[in-house]
Z-matrix of the N, CA and C atoms (Angstrom, degrees):
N
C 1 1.442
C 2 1.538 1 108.31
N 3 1.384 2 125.07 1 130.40
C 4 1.452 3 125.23 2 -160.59
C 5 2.298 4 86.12 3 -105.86
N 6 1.500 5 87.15 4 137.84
C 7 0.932 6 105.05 5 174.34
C 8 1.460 7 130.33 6 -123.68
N 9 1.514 8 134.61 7 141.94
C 10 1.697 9 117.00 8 -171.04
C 11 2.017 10 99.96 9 -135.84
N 12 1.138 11 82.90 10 163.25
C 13 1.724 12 87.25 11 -178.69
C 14 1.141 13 90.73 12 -150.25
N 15 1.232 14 121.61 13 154.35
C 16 1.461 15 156.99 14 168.25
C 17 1.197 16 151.07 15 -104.16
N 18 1.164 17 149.73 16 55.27
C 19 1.562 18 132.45 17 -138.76
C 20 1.270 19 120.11 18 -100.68
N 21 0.824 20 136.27 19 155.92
C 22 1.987 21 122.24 20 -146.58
C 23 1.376 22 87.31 21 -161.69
N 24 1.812 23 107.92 22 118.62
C 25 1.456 24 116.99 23 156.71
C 26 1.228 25 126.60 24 -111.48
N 27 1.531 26 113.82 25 116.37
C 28 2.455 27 102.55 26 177.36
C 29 1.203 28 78.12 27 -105.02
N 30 1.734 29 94.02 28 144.00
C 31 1.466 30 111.60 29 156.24
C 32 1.258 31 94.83 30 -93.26
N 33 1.415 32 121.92 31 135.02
C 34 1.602 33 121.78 32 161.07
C 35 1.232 34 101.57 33 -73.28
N 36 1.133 35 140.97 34 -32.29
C 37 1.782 36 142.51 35 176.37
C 38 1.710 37 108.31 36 -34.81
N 39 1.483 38 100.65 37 -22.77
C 40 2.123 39 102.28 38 -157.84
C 41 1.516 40 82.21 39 -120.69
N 42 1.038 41 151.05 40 17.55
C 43 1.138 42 140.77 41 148.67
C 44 1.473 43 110.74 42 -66.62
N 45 1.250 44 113.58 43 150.12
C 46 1.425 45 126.17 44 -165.97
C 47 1.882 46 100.10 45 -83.06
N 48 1.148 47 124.32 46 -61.14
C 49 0.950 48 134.53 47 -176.13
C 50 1.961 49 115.35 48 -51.22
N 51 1.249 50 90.15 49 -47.58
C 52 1.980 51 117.91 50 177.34
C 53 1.602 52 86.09 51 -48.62
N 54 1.545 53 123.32 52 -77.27
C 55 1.257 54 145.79 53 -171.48
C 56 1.545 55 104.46 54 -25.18
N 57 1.581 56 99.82 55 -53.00
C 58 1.942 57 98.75 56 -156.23
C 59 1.896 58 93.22 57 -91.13
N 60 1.392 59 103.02 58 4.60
C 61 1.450 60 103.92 59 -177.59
C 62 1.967 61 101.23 60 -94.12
N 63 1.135 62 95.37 61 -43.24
C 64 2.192 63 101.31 62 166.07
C 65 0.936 64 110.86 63 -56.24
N 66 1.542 65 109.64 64 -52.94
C 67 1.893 66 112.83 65 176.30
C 68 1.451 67 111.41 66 -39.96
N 69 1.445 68 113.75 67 -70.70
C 70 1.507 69 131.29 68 -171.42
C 71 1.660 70 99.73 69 -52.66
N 72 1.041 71 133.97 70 -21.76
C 73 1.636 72 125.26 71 -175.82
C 74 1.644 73 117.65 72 -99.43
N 75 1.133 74 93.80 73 -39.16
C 76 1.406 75 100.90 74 169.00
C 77 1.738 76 116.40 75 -55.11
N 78 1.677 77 104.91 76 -47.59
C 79 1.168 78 109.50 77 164.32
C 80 1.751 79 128.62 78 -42.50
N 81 1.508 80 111.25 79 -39.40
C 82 1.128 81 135.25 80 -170.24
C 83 1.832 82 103.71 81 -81.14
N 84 1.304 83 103.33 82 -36.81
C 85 1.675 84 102.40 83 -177.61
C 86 1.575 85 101.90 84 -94.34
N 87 1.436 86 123.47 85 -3.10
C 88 1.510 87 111.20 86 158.89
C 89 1.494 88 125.59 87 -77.42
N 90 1.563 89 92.22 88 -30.93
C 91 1.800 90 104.38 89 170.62
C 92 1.082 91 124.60 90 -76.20
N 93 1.231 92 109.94 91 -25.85
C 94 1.718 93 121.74 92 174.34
C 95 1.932 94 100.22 93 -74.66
N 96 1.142 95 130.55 94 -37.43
C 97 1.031 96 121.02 95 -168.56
C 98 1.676 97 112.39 96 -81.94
N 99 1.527 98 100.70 97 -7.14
C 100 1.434 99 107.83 98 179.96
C 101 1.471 100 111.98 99 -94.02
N 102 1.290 101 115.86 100 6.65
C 103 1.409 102 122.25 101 -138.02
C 104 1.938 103 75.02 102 -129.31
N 105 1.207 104 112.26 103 -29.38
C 106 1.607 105 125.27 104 -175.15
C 107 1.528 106 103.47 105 67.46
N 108 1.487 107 112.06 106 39.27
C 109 1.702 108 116.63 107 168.82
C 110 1.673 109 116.36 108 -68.66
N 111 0.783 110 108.90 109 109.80
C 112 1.849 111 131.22 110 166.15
C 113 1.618 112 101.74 111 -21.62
N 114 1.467 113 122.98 112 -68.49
C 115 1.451 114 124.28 113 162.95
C 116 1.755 115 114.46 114 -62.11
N 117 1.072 116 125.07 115 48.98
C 118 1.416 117 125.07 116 178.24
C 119 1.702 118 94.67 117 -109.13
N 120 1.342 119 127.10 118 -34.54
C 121 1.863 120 126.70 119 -165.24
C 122 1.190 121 94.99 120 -88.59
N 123 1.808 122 110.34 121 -44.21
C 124 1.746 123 94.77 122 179.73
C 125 1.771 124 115.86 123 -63.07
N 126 1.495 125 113.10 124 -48.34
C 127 1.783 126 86.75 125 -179.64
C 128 1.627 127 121.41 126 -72.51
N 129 1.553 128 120.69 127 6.09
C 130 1.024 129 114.05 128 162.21
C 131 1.078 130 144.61 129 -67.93
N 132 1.399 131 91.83 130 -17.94
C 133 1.792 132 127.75 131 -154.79
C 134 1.887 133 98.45 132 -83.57
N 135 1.594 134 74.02 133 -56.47
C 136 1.855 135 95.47 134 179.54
C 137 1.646 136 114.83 135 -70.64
N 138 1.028 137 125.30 136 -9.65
C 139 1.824 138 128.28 137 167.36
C 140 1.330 139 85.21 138 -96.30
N 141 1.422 140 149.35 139 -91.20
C 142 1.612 141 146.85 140 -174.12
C 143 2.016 142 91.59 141 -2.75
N 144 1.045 143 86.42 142 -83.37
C 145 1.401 144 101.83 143 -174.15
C 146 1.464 145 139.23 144 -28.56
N 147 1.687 146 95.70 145 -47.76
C 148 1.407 147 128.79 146 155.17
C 149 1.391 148 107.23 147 -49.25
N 150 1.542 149 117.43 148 -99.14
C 151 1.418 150 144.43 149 177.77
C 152 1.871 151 96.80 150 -32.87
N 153 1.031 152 141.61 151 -35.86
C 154 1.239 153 122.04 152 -161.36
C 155 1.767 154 111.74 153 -97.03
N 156 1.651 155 103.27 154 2.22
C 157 1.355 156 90.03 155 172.92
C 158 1.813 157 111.82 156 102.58
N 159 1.002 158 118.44 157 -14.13
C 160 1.191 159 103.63 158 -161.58
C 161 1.359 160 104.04 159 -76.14
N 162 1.818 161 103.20 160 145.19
C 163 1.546 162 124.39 161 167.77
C 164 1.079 163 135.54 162 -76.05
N 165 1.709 164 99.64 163 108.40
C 166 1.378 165 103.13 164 -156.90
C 167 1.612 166 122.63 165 -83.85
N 168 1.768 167 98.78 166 5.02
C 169 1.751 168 121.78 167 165.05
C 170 1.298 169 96.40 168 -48.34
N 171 1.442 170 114.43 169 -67.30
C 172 1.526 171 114.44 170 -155.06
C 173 1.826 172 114.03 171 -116.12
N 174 1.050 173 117.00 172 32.76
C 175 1.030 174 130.55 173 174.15
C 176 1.565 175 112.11 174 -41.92
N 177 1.433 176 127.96 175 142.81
C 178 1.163 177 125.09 176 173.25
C 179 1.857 178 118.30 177 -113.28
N 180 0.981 179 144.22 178 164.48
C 181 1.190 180 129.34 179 171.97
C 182 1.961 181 103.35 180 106.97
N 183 1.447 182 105.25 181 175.67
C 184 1.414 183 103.25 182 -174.74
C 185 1.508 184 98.73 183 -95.19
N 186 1.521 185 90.36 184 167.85
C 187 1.845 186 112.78 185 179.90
C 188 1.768 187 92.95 186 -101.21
N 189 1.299 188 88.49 187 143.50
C 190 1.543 189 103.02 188 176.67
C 191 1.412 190 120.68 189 -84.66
């Protein structure tokens, strides 16, 4: 019996829409940092995080 598999990766990161949605936040954590908001490192942390790829299979560290 012949068998096939496939494995299929989207980055939501290269989506066009995803993109103008990073754009728009980043914007928001530059104003927040001008603004000297306390939550300005945490959503930075979390776009860093986003944007840099990391695998969230094998992720190390605690869940929030």
């Amino acid at each position: 019996m012949a068998q096939a598999t496939i494995q299929m990766v989207l980055r939501l990161a290269d989506l066009d829409r995803t993109r103008l949605l990073i754009w728009e936040l980043r914007e928001l954590w530059s104003a927040m940092r001008l603004l000297n908001d306390p939550r300005a490192e945490e959503l930075g942390r979390i776009l860093d995080r986003y944007t840099d790829g990391g695998d969230d299979e094998h992720e190390t560290g605690e869940c929030p």
